[in-house]
PDB file of N, CA, C, O and CB in Angstrom:
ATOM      1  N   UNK A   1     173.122 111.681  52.073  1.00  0.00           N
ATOM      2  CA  UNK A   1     173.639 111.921  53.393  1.00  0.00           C
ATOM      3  C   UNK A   1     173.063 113.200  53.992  1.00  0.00           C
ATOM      4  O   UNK A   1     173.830 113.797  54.747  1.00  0.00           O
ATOM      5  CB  UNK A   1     175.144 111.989  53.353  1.00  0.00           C
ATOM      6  N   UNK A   2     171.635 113.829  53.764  1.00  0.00           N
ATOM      7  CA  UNK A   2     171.464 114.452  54.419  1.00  0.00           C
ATOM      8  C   UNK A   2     170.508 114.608  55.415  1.00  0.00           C
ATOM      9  O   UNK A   2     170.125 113.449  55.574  1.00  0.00           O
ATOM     10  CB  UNK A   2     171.581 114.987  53.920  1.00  0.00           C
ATOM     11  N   UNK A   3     169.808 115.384  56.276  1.00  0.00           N
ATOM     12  CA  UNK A   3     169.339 115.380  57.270  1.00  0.00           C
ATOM     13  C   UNK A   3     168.123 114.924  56.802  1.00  0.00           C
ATOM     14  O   UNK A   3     167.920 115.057  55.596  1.00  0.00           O
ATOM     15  CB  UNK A   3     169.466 116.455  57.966  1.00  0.00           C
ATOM     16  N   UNK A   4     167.263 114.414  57.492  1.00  0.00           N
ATOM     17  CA  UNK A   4     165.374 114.907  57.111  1.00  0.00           C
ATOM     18  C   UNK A   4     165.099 115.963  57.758  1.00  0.00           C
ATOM     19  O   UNK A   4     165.680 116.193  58.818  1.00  0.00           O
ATOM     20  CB  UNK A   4     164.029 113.843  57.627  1.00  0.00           C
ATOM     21  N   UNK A   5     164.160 116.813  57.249  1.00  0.00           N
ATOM     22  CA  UNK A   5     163.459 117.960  57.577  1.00  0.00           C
ATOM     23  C   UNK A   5     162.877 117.234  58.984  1.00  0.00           C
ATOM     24  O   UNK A   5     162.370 116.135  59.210  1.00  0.00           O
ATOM     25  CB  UNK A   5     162.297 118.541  56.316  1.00  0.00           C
ATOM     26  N   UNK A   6     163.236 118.508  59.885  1.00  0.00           N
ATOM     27  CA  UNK A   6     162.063 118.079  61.300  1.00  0.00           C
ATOM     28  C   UNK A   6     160.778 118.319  60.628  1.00  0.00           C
ATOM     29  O   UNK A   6     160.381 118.779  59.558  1.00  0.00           O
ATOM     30  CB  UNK A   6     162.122 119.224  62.953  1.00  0.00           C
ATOM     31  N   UNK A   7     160.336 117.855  61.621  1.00  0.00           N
ATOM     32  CA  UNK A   7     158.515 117.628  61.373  1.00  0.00           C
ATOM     33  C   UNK A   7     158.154 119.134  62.371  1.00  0.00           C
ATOM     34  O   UNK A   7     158.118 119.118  63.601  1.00  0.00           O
ATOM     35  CB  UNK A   7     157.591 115.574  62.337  1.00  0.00           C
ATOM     36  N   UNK A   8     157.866 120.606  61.347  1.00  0.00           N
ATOM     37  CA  UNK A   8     157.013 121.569  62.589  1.00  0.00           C
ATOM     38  C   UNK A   8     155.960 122.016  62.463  1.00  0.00           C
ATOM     39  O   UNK A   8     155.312 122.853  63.090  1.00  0.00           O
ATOM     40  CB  UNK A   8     157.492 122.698  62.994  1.00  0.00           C
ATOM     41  N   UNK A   9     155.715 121.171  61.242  1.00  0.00           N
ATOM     42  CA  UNK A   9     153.592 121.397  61.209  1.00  0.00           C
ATOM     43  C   UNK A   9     153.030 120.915  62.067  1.00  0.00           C
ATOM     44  O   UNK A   9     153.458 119.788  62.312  1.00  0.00           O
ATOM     45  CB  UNK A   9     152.588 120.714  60.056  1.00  0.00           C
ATOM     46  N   UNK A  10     151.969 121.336  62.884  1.00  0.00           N
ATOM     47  CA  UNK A  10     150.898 120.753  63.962  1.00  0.00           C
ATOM     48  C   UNK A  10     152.428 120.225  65.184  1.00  0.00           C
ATOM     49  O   UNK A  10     152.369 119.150  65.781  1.00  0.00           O
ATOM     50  CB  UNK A  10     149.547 118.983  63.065  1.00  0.00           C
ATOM     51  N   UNK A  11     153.468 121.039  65.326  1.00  0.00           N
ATOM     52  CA  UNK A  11     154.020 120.306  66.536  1.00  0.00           C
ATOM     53  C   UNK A  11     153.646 121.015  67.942  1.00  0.00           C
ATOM     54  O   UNK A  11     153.866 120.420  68.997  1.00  0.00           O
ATOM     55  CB  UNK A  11     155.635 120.222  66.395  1.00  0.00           C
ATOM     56  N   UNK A  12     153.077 122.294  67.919  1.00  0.00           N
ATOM     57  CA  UNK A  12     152.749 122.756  69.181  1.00  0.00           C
ATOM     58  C   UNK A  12     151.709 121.988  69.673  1.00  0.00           C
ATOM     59  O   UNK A  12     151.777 121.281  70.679  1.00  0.00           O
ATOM     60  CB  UNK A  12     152.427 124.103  69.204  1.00  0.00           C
ATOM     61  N   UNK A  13     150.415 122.183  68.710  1.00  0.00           N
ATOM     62  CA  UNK A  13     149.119 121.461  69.025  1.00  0.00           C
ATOM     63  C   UNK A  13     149.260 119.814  69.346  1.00  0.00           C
ATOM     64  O   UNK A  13     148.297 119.246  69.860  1.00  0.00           O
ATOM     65  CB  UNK A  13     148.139 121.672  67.727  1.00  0.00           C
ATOM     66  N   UNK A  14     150.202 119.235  69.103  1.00  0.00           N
ATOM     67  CA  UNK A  14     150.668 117.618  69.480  1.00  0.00           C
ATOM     68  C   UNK A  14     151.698 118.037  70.296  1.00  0.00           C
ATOM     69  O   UNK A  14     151.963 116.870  70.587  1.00  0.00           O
ATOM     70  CB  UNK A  14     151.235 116.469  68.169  1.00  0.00           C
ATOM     71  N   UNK A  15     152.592 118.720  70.983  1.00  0.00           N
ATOM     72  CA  UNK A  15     152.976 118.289  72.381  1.00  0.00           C
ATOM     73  C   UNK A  15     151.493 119.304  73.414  1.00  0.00           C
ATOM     74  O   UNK A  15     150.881 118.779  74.344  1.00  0.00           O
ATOM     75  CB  UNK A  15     155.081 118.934  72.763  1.00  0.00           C
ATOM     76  N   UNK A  16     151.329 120.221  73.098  1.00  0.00           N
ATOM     77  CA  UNK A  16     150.056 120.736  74.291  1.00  0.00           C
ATOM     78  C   UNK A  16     149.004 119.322  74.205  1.00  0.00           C
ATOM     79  O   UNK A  16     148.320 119.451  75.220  1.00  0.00           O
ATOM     80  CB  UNK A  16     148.945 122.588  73.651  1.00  0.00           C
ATOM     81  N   UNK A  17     148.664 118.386  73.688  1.00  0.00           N
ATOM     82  CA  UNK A  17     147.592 117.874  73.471  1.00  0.00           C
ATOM     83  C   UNK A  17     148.084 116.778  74.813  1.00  0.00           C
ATOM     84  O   UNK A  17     147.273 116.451  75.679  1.00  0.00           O
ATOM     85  CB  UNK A  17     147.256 117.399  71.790  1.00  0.00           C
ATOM     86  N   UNK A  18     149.544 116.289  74.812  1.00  0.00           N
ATOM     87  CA  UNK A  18     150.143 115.467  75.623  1.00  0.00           C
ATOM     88  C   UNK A  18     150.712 116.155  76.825  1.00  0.00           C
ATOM     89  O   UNK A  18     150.811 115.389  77.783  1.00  0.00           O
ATOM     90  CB  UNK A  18     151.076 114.778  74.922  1.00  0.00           C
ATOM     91  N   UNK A  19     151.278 117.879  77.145  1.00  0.00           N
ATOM     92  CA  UNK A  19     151.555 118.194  78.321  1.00  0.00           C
ATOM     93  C   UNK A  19     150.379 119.062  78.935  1.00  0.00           C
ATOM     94  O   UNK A  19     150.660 119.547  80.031  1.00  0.00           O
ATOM     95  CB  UNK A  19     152.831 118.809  78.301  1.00  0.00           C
ATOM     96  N   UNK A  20     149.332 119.303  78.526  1.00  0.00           N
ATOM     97  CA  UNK A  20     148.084 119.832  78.469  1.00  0.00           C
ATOM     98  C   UNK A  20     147.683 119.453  79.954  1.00  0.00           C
ATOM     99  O   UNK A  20     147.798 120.120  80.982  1.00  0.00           O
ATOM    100  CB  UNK A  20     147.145 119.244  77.233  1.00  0.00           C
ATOM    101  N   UNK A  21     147.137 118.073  79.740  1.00  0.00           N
ATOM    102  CA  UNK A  21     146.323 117.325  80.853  1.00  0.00           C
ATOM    103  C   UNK A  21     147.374 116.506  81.942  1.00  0.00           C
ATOM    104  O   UNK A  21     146.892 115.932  82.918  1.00  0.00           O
ATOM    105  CB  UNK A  21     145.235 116.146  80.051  1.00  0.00           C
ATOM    106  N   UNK A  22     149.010 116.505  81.655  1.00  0.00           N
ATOM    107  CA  UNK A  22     149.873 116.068  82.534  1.00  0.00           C
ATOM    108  C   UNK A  22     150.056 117.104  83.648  1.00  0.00           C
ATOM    109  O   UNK A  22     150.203 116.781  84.826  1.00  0.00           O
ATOM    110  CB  UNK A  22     151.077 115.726  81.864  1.00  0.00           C
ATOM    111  N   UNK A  23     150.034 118.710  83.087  1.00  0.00           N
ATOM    112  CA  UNK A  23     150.223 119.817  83.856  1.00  0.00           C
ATOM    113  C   UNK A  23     148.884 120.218  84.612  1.00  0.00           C
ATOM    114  O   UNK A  23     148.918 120.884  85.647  1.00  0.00           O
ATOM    115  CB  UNK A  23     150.747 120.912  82.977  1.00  0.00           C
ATOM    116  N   UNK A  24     147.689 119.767  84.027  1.00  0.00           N
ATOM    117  CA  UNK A  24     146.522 119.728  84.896  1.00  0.00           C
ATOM    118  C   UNK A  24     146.816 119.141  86.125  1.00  0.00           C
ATOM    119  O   UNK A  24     147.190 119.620  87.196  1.00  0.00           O
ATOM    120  CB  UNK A  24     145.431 119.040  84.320  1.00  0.00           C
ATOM    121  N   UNK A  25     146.474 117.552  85.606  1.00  0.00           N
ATOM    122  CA  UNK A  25     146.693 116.714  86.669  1.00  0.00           C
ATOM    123  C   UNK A  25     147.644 117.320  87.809  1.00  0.00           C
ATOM    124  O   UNK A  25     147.344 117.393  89.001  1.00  0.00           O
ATOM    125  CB  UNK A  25     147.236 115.468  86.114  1.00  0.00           C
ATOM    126  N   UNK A  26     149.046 117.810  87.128  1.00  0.00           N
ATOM    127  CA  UNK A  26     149.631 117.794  88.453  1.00  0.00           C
ATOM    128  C   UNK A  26     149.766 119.229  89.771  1.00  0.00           C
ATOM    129  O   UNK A  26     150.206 119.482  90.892  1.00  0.00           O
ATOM    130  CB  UNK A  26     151.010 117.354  88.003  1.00  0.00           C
ATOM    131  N   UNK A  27     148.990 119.844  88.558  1.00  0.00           N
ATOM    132  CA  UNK A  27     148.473 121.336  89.813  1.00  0.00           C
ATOM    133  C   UNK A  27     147.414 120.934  90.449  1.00  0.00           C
ATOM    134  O   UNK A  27     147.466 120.989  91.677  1.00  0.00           O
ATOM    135  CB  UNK A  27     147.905 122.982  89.141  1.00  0.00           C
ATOM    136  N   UNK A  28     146.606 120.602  90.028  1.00  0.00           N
ATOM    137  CA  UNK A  28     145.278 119.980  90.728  1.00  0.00           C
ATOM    138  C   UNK A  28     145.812 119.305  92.165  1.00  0.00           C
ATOM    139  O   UNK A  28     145.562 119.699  93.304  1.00  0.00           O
ATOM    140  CB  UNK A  28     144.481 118.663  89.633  1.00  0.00           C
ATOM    141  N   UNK A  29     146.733 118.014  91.697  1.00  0.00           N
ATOM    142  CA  UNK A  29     147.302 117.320  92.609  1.00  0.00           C
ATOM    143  C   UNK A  29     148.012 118.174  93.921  1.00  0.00           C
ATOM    144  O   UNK A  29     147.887 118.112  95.144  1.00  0.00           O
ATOM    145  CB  UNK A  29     148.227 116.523  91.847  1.00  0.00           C
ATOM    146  N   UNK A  30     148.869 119.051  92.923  1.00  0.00           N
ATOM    147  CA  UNK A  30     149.647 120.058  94.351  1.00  0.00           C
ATOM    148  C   UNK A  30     148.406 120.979  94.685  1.00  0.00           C
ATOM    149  O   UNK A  30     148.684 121.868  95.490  1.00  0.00           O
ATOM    150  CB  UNK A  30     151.330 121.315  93.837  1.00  0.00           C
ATOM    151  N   UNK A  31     147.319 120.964  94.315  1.00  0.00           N
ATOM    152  CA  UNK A  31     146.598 121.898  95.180  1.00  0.00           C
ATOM    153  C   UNK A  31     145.838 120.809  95.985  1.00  0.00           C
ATOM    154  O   UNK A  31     146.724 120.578  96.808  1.00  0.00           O
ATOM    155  CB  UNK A  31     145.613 123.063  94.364  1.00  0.00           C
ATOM    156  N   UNK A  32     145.291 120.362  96.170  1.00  0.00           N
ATOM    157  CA  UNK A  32     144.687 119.099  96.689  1.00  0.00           C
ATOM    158  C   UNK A  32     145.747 118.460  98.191  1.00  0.00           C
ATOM    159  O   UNK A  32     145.325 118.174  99.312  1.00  0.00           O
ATOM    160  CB  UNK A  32     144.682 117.877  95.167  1.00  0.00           C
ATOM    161  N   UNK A  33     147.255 118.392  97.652  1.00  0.00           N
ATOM    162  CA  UNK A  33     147.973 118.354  98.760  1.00  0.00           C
ATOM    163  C   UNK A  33     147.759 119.358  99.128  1.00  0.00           C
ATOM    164  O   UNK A  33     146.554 119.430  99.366  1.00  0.00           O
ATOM    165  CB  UNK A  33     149.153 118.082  98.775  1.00  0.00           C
ATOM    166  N   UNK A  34     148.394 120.505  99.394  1.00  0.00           N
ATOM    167  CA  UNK A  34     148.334 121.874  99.720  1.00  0.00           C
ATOM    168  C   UNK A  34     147.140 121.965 100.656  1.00  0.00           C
ATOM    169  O   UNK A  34     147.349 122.551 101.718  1.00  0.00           O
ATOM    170  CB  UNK A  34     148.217 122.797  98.450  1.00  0.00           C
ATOM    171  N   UNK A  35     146.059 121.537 100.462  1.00  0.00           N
ATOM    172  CA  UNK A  35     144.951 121.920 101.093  1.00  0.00           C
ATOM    173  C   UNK A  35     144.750 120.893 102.445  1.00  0.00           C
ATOM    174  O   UNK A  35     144.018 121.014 103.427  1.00  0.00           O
ATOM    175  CB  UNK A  35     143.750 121.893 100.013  1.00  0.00           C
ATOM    176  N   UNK A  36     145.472 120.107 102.161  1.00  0.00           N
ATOM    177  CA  UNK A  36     145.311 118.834 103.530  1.00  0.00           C
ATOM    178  C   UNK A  36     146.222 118.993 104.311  1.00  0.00           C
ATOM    179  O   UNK A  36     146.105 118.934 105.535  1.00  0.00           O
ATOM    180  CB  UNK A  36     145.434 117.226 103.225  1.00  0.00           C
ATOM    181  N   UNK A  37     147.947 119.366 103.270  1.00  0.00           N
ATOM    182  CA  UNK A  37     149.015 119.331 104.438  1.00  0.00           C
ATOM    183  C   UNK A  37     149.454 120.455 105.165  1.00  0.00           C
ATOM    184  O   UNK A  37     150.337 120.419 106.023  1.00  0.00           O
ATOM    185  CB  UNK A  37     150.164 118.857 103.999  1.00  0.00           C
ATOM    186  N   UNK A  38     148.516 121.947 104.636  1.00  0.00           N
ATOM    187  CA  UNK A  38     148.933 123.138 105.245  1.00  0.00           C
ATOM    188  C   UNK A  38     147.509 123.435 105.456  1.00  0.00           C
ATOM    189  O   UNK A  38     147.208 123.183 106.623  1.00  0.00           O
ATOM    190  CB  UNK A  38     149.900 124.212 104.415  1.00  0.00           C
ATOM    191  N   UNK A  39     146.604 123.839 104.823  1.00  0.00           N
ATOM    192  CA  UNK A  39     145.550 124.879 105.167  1.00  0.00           C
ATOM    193  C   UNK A  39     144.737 124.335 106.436  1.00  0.00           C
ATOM    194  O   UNK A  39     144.485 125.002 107.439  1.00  0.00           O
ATOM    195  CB  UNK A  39     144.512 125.146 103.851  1.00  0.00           C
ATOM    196  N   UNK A  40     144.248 122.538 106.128  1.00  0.00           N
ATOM    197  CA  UNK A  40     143.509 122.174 107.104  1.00  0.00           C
ATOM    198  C   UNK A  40     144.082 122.222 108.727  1.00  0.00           C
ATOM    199  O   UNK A  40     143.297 122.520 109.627  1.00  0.00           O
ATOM    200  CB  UNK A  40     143.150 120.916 106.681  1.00  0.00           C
ATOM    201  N   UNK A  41     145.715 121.861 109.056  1.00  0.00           N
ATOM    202  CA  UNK A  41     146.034 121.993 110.252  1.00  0.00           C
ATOM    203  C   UNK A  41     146.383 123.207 110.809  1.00  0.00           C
ATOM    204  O   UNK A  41     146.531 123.539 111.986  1.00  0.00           O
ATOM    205  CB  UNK A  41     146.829 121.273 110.432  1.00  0.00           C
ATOM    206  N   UNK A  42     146.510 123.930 109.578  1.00  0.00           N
ATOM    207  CA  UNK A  42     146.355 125.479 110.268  1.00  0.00           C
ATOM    208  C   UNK A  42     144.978 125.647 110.772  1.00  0.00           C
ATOM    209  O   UNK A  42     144.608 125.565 111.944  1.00  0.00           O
ATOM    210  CB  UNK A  42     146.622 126.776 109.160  1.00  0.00           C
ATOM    211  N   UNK A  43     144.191 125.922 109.594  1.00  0.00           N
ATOM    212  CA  UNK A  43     142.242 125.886 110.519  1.00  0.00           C
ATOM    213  C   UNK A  43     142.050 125.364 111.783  1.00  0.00           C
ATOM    214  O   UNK A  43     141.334 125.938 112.603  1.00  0.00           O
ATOM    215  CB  UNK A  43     140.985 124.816 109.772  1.00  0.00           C
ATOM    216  N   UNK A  44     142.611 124.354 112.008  1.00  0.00           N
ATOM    217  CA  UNK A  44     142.246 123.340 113.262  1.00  0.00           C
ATOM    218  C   UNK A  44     143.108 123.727 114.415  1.00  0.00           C
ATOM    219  O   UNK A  44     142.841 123.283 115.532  1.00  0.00           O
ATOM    220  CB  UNK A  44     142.537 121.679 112.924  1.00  0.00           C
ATOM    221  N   UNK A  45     144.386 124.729 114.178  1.00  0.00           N
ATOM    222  CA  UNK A  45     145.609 125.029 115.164  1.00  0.00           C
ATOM    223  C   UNK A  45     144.873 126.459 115.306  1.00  0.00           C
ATOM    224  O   UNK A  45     144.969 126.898 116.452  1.00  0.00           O
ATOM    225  CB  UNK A  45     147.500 124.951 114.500  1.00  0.00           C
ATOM    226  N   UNK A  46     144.274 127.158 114.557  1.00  0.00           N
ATOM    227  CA  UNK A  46     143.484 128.827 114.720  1.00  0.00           C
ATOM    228  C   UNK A  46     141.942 128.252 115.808  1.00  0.00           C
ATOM    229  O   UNK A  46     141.549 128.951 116.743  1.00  0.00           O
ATOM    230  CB  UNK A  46     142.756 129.731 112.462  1.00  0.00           C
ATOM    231  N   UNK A  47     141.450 127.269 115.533  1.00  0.00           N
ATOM    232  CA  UNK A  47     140.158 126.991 116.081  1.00  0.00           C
ATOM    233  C   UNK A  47     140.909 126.392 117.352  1.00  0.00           C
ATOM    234  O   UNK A  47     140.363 126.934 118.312  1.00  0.00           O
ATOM    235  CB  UNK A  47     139.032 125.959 115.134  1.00  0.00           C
ATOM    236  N   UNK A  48     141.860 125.570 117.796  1.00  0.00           N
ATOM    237  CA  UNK A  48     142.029 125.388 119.336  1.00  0.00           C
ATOM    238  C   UNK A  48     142.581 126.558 119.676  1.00  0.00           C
ATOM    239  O   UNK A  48     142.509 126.989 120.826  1.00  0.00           O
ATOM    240  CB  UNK A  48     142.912 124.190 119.854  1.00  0.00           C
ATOM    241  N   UNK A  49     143.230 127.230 118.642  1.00  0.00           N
ATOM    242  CA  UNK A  49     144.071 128.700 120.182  1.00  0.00           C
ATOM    243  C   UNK A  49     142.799 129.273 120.417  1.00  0.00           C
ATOM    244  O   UNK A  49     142.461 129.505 121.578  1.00  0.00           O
ATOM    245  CB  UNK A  49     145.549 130.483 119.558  1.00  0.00           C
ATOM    246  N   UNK A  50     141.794 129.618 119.145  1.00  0.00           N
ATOM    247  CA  UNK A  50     140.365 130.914 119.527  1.00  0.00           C
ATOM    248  C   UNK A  50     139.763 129.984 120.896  1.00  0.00           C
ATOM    249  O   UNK A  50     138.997 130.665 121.577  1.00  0.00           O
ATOM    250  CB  UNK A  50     138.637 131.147 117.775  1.00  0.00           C
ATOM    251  N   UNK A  51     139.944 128.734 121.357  1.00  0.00           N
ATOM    252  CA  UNK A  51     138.532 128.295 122.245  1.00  0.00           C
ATOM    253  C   UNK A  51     139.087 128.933 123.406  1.00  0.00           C
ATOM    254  O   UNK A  51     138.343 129.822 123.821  1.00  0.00           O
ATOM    255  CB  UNK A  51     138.058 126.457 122.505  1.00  0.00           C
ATOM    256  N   UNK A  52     140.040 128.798 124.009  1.00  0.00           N
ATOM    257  CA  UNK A  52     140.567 128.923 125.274  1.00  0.00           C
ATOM    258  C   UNK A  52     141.625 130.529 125.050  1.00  0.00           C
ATOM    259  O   UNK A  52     142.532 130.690 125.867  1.00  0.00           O
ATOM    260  CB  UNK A  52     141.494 127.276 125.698  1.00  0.00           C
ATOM    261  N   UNK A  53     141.459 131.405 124.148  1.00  0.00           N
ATOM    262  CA  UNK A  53     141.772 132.564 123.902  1.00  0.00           C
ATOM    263  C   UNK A  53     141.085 133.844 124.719  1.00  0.00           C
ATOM    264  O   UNK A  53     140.046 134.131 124.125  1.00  0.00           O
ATOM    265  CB  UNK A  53     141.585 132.581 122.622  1.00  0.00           C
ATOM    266  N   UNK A  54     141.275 134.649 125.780  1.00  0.00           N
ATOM    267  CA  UNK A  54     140.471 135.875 126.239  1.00  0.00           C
ATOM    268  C   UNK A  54     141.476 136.271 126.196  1.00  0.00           C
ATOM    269  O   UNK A  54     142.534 135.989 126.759  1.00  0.00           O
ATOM    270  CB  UNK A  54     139.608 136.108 127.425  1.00  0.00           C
ATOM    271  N   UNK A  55     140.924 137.548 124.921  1.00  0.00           N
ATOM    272  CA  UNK A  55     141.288 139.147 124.437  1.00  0.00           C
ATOM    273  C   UNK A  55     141.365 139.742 125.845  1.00  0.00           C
ATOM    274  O   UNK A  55     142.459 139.536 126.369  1.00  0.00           O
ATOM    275  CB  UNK A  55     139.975 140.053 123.346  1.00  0.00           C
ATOM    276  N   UNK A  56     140.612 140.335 126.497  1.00  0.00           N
ATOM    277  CA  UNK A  56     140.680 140.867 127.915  1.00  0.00           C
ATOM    278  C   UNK A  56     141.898 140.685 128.559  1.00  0.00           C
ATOM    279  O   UNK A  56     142.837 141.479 128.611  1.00  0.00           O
ATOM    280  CB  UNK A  56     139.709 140.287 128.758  1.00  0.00           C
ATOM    281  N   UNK A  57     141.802 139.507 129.074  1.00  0.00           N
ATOM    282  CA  UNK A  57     142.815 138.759 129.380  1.00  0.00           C
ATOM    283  C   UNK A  57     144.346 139.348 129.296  1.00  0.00           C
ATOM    284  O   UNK A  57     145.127 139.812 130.127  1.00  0.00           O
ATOM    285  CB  UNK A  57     142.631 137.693 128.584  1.00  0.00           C
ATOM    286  N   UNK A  58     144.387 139.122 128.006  1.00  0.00           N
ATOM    287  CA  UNK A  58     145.686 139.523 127.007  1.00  0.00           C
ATOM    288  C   UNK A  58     145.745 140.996 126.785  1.00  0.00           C
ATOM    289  O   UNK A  58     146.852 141.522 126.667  1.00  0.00           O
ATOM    290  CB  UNK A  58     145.586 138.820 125.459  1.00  0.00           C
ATOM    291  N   UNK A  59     144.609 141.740 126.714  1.00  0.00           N
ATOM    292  CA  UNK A  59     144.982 143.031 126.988  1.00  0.00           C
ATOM    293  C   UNK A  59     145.568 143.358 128.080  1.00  0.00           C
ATOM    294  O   UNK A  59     146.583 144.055 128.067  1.00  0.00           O
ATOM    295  CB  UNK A  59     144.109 143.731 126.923  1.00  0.00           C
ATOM    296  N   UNK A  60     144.798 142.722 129.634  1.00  0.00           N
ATOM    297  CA  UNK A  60     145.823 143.688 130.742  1.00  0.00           C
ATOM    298  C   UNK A  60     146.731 143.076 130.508  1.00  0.00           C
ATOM    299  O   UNK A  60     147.686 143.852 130.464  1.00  0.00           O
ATOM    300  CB  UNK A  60     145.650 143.841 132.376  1.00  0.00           C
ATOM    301  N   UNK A  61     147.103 141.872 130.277  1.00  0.00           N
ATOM    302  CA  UNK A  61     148.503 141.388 130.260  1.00  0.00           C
ATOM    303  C   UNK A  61     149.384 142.630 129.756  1.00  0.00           C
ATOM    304  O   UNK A  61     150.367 143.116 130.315  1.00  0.00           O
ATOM    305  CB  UNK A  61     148.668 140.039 129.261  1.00  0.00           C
ATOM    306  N   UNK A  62     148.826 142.982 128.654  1.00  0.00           N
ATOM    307  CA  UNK A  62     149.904 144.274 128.107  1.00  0.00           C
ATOM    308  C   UNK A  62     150.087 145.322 127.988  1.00  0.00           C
ATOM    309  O   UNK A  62     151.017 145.945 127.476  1.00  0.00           O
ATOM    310  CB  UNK A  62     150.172 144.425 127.341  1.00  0.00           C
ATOM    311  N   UNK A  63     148.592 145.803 128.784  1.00  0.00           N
ATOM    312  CA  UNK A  63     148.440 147.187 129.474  1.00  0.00           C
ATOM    313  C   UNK A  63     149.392 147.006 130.949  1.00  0.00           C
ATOM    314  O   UNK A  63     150.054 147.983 131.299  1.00  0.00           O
ATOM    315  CB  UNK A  63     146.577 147.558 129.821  1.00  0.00           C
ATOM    316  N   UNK A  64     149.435 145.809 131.744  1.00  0.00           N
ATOM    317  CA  UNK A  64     150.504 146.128 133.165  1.00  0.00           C
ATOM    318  C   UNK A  64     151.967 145.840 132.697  1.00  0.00           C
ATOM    319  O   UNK A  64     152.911 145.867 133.487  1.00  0.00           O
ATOM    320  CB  UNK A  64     150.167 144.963 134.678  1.00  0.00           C
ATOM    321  N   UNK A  65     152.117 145.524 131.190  1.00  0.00           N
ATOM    322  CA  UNK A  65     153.515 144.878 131.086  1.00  0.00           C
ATOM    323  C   UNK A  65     154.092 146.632 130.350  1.00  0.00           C
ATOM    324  O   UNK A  65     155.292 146.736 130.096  1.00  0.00           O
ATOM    325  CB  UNK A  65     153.614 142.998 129.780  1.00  0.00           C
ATOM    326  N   UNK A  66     153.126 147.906 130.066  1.00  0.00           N
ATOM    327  CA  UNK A  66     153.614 149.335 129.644  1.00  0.00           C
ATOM    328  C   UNK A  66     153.971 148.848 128.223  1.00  0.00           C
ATOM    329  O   UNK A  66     155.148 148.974 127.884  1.00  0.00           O
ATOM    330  CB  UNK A  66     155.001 150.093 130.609  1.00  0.00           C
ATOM    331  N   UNK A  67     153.143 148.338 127.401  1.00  0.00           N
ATOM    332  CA  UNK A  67     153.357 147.870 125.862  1.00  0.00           C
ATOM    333  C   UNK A  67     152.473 149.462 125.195  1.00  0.00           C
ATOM    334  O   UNK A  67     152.683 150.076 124.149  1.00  0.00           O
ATOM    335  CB  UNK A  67     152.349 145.868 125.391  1.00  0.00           C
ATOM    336  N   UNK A  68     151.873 149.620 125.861  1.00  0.00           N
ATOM    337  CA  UNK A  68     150.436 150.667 124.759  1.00  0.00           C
ATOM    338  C   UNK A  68     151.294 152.209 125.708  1.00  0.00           C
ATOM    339  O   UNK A  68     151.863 152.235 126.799  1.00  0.00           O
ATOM    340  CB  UNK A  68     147.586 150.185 125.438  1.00  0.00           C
ATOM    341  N   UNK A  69     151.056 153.217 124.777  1.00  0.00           N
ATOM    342  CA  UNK A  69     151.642 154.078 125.148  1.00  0.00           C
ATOM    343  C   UNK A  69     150.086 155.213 125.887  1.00  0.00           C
ATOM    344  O   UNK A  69     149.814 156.146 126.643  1.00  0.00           O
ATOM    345  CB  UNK A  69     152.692 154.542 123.791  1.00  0.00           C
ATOM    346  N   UNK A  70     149.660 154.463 125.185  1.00  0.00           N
ATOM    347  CA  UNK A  70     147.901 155.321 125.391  1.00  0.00           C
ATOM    348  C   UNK A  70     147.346 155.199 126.852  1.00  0.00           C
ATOM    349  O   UNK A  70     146.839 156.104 127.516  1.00  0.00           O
ATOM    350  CB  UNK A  70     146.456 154.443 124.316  1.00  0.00           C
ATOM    351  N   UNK A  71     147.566 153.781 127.247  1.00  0.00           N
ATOM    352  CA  UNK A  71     146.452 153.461 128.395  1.00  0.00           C
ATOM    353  C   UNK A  71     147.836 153.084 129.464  1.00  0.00           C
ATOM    354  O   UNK A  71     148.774 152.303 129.305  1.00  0.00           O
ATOM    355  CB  UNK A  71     145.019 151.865 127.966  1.00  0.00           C
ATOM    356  N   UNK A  72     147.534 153.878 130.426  1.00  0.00           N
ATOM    357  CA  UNK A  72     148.016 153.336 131.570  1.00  0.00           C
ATOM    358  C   UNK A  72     148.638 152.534 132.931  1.00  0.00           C
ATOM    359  O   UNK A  72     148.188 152.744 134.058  1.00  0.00           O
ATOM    360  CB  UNK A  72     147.847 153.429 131.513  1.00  0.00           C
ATOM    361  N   UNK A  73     149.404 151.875 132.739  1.00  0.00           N
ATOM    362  CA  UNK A  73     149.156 150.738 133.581  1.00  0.00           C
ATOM    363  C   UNK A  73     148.218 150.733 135.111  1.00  0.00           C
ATOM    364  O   UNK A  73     148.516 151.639 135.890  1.00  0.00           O
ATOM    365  CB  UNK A  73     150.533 150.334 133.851  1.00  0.00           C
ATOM    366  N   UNK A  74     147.130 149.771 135.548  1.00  0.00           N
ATOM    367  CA  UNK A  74     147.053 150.025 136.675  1.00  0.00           C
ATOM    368  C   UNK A  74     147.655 150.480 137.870  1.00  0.00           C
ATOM    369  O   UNK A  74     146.902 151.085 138.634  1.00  0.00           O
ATOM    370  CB  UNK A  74     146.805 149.473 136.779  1.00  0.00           C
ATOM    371  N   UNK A  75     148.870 150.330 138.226  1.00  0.00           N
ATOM    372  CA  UNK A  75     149.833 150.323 138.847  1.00  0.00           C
ATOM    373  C   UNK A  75     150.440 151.965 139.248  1.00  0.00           C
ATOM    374  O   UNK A  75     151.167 152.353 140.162  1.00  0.00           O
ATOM    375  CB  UNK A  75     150.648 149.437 138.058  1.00  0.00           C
ATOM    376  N   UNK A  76     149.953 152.484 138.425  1.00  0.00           N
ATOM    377  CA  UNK A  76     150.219 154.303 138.105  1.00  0.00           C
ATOM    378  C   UNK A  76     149.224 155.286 138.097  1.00  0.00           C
ATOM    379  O   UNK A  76     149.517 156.460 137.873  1.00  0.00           O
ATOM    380  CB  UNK A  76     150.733 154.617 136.720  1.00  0.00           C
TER     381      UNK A  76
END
């Protein structure tokens, strides 16, 4: 009536041999998503604001709105 000895010779090297390439696979996988469902529509949402974007523009916007303490508003 008693127990059998567990088996703990070679048991690390036989579960890494089986969660080894499951934990590959599945970072690979979340990086692979990752790269389609966030990075690419960000790239593509940074490349339409830059086309139709003038810095200039947006500066006086916030040089007449008294944002910069440095430069002046026209207006003064």
């Amino acid at each position: 009536m008693s127990l059998p000895k567990p088996v703990m010779r070679g048991m690390l090297a036989k579960r890494l041999r089986f969660h080894l390439p499951i934990a590959f696979a599945l970072s690979l996988g979340a990086a692979i998503a990752f790269k389609y469902t966030v990075t690419e529509p960000r790239k593509r949402a940074y490349a339409e604001f830059y086309k139709t974007y003038d810095s200039v523009k947006e500066f006086n916007a916030m040089r007449e709105a008294g944002i910069f303490e440095s430069v002046r508003p026209s207006g003064e």
